[in-house]
N, C-alpha and C positions, 0 to 999 in steps of 0.2 A: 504493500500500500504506500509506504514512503516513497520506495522507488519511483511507481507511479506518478508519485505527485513532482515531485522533482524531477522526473522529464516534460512535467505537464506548465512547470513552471522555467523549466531550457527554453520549453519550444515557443513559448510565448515569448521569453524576454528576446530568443532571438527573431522572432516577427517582429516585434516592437523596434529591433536595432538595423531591420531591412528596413524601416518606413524612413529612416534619418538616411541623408544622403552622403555618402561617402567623401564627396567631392564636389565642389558647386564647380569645377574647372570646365567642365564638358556645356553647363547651363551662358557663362562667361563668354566663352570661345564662341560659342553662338547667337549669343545676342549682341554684344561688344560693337561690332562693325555699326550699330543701328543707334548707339548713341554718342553725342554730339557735346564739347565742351562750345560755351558761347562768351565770347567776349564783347562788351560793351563801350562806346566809349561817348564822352557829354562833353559840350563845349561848356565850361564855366567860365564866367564872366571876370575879369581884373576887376579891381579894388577901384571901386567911386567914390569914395571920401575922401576928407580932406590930406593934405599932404603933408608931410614932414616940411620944414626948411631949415637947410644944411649951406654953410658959405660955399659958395661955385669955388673947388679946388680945391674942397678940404679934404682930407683924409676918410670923412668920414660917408662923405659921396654918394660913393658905390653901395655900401654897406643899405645905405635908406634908400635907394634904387631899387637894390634887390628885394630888399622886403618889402616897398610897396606892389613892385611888377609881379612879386615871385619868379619862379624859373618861365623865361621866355618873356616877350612883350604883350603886354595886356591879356584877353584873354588866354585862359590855358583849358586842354583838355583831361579830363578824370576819367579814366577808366576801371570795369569792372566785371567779374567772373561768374560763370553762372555756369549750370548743363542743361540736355534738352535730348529728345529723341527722337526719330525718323519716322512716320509714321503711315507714311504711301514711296511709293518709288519714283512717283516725279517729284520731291524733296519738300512734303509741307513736315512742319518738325512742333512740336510739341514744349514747351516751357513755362516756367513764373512769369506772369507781368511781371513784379516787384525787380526781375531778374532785368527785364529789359525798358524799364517804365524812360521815359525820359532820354531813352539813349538818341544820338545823332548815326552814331554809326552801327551797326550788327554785324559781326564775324562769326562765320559757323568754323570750327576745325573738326573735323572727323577723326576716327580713330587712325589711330597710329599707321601710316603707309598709306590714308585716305588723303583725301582733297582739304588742306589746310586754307587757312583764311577765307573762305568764302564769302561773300555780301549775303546778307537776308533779307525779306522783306517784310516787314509785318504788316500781317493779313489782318488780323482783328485782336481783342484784348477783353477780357472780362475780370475788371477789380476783385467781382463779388465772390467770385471764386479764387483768383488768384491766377487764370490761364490766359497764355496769349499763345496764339499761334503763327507762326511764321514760315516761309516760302524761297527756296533757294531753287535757283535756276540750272539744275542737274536734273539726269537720267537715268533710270535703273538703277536706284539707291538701294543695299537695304534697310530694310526696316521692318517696325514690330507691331503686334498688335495688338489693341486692349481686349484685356481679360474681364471673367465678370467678379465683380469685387463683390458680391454677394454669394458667390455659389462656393464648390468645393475647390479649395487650396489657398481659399481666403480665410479660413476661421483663423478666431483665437487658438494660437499655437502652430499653425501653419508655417513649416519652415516659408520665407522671401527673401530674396537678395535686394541690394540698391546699387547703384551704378552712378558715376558721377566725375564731379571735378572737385573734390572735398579741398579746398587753404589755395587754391589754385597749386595743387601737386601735379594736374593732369589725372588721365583715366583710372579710377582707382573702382573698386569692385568691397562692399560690406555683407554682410551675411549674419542673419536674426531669425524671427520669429513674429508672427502678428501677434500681438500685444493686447489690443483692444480695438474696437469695432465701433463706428457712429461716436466719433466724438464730435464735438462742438467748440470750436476754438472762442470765435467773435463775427461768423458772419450765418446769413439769413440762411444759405445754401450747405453749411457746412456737413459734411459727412467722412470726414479724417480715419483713415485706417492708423492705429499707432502702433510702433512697431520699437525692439531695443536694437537692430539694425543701424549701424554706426551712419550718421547724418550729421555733417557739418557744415559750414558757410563755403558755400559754392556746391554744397549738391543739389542747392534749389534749381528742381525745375527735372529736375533728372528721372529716372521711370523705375520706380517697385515693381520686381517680378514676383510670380509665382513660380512655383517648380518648370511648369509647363512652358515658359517663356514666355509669357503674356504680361502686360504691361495692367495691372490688378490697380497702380496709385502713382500721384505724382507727389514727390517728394516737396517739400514744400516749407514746414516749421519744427523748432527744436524747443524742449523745453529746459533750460537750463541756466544755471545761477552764472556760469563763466564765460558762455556763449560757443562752449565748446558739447558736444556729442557727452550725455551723460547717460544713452539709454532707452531715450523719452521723443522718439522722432512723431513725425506725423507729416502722413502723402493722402493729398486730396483725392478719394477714390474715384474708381473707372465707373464706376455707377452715374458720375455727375461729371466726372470731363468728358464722357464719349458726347453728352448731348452740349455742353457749351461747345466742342470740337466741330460738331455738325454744324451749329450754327453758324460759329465763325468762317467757318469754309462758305458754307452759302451765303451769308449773309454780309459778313465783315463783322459785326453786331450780332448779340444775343437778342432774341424776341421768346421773351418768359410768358406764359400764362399768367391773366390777372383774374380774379376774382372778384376786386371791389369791393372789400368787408374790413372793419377791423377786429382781429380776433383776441382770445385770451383764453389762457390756460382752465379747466376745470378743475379746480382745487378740491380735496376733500370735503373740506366743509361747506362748498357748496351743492354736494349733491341732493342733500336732506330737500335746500330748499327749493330746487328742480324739481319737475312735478315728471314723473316716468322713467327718473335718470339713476341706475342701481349702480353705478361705480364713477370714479374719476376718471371719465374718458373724452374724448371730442375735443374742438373746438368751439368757443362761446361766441356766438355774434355780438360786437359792443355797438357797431355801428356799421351803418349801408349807405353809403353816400347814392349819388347816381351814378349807375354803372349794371355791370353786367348781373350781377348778383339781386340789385335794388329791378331790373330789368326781370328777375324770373320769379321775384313775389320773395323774396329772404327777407328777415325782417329782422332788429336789433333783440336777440332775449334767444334767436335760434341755438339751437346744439347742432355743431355739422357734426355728424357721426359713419358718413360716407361720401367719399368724395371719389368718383366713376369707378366704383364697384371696388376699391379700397377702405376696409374700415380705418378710420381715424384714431391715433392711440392719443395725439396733441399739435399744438401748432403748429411746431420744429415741423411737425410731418405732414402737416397739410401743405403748409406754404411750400417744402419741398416738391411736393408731388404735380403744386399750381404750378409752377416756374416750371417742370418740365415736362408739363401739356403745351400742347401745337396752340397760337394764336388763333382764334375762332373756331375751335371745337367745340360741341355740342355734350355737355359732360351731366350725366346724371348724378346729382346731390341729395341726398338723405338728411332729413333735420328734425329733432327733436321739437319739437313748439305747445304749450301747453298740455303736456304728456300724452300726444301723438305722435306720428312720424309722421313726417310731409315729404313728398315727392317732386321735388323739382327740375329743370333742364337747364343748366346755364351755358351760355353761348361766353369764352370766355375773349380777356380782349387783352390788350397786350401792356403789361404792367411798365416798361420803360418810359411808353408816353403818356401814361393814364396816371400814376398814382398820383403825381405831383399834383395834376390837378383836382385831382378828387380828394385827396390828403393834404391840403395845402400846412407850410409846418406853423404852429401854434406860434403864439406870443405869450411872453412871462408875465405872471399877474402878479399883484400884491396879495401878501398875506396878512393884511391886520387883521385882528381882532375887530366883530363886530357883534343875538337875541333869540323860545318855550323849549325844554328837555323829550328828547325821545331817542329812546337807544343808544342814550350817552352823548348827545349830539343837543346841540344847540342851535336849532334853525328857524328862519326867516322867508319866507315868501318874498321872490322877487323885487325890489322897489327899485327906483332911478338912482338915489342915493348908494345904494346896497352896488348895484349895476357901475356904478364909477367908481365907487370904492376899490370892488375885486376885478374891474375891468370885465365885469362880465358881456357873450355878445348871445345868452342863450335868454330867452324873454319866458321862460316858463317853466319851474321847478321850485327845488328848496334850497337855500343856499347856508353853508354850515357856517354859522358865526361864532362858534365856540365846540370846546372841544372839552369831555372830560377825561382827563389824562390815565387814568387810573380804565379807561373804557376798553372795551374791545373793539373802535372804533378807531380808536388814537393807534393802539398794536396794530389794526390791517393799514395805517399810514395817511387816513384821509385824516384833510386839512382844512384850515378855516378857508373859505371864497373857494372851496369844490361845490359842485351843484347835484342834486339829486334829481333825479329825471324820470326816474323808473323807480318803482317799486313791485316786486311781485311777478314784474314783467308787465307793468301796465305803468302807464302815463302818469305822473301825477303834479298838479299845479298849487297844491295847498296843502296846509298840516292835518285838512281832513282826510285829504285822499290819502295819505300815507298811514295816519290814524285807522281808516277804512282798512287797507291791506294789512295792517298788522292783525285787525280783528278776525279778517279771513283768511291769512294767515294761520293764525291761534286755532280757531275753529276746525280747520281744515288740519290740525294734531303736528303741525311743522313747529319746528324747534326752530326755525331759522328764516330767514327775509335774504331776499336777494334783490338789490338795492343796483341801478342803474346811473354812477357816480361820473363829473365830466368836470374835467380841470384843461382849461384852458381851450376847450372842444377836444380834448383825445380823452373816448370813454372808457369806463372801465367797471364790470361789477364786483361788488362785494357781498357777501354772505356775513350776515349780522345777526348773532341770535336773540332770538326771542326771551332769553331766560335770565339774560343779565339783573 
């Protein structure tokens, strides 16, 4: 029986030691040719300010010459390193903005025995994600192709390589492990594969493989106290540069899917006071300007809980999945509204040149101090006085003039000159109508009020209990 077991425990450990690769040298050799060190360079401007004066002749001359000109006369050039990858064989290539933002010049160098200094062209550039793509004027390149950064050979623990220009050393080759999955750096789109895969300054822009050769993430940011590789890397996945990649080829420019709503997270505590809503999930509608969403009947209080036959887990995931729907497609939306589901069709429209206008950005108001108690809150019905005090430009609600510190009101962060607009998910223009909804509220065995709050015009709800 021992025996047994202890060959049962060989044969496993050595399956386990076939799954780890021997050698990434064979994975190297074959994709190497396909990426691309990029060098940058910016004309920066000579010094416009005032000038030293030194007597014509002195000794000391040259010396304040030099250092107002620096090296060279007036303007000088700054250059800078970056990597990239090949990603069709008539030479579109793959990179960071950040890599190439601002430059005058673009130099592609190929692998080692390839086509050194080449000119580039940049094709198009997407901040939001961090990708630009670019175009060099060769033939029969090779190059590589994106993998799916969601399927197998992308999980957590997945041996991947990274490939790169790491301190500008030139072609250098790391080798790790996926890390973690969906992280979220600081932008709308983000979807970061993290990896302990050695990344340093100049692999931005360079291509994460999978075993398979496929290009799984683009390298991108480091998290680290010294500004060196501690471990902690993260490559924008192939799930979101295949479709900014597409675009930029066709387009020059990203065209995202818009919506037209502003949304917010559903928090625990607010589900009680959601009428149909059994977990913290979805999207909360705070506001429907005009636009495609106010166009298919969506209304401010909805729960998006599907968005074209994807269920909704939160925002992060709705706005992901809006951005990389086609401009004017017809998408079926599922919404929660007064403990129904609604069936809607929104035709979506294109968020680069919509939201501004439909989200124009707010103006900062005052916060003084200004009058009856309910739910910790001190509020006031609209007046003209009130309205130039908080600079208010909403002509209908409650507006909070005081605040009890010790409240549950003051902990979720509202503030004096916020306006309440909604309560219950209904309209309200006076301290009866809110008095009204808490009583149906009460009635109706809810512990909690879900209160329709708008600072500055950007809304937002809160869940306020009943029990205080």
């Amino acid at each position: 029986m021992t025996l047994a077991l202890a060959l049962v425990l060989a044969q496993a450990t050595a399956s386990n030691a076939q799954t780890r690769p021997a050698t990434f040298a064979d994975l190297a050799e074959q994709v190497s040719p396909s990426v691309v060190n990029i060098t940058t360079s910016t004309v920066v401007a000579g010094r416009t300010g005032p000038r030293g004066i030194v007597p014509e002749g002195s000794p000391f001359e040259d010396f304040f010459n030099d250092l107002e000109r620096g090296p060279g006369e007036g303007a000088r050039r700054s250059s800078a390193l970056g990597s990239g990858f090949v990603i069709s064989e008539d030479g579109f290539i793959v990179t960071n903005n950040h890599v190439i933002e601002g430059a005058d010049e673009i130099l592609i160098e190929f692998y080692p025995g390839g086509e050194p200094g080449v000119p580039a062209e940049l094709v198009g550039t997407d901040p939001n994600t961090d990708i630009a793509l670019l175009k060099v004027d060769l033939e029969d390149l090779p190059f590589v192709e994106f993998g799916d950064s969601n399927g197998a050979g992308s999980r957590v623990g997945d041996w991947v390589m990274a490939m790169g220009n790491p301190l500008g050393q030139g072609f250098s080759v790391s080798a790790g492990i996926v890390s973690a999955r969906n992280r979220a750096l600081s932008g709308t789109y983000d979807d970061y594969i993290q990896t302990d895969a050695a990344i340093n300054r100049g692999n931005s822009g360079g291509p994460l493989f999978n075993m398979d050769g496929d290009v799984i993430g683009v390298n991108t940011a480091i998290l680290s106290p010294n500004g060196g590789s501690i471990g902690i890397g993260f490559a924008m996945s192939s799930a979101v540069v295949t479709n900014v990649v597409d675009q930029l080829k066709e387009f020059g420019e990203t065209r995202r899917g818009w919506l037209g709503v502003r949304i917010q997270d559903v928090t625990p505590d607010m589900v009680e006071a959601i009428e149909g809503l059994d977990m913290a999930r979805g999207a909360l509608v705070t506001d429907v300007p005009a636009g495609p969403a106010e166009d298919a009947g969506m209304v401010s209080g909805d729960v998006i809980l599907n968005f074209d036959g994807i269920e909704i887990e939160d925002t992060r995931e709705l706005v992901r999945i809006v951005g990389n729907s086609p401009v004017g497609k017809e998408v079926p939306v599922e919404v929660l509204r007064d403990g129904d589901m609604e069936a809607l069709i929104v035709v979506l429209g294109r968020r680069e040149t919509s939201e501004a206008v439909a989200f124009p950005a707010s103006t900062e108001q005052e916060e003084d101090p200004a009058s009856a108690e309910v739910l910790g809150l001190t509020l006031s019905e609209i007046t003209p006085e009130l309205s130039e005090q908080f600079g208010l430009s909403i002509e209908e609600g409650l507006v909070i003039t005081g605040i009890n510190a010790e409240s549950e009101a003051a902990s979720k962060g509202l503030l004096e000159g916020d306006v309440i607009t909604e309560a219950g998910q209904q309209a309200i223009a006076s301290i009866a109508d809110l008095e009204a909804q808490i009583e149906a509220a009460s009635e109706a065995g809810r512990k909690s009020l879900l209160l329709l709050v708008r600072r500055g015009g950007d809304p937002r709800f809160v869940a306020l209990s009943l029990e205080e």
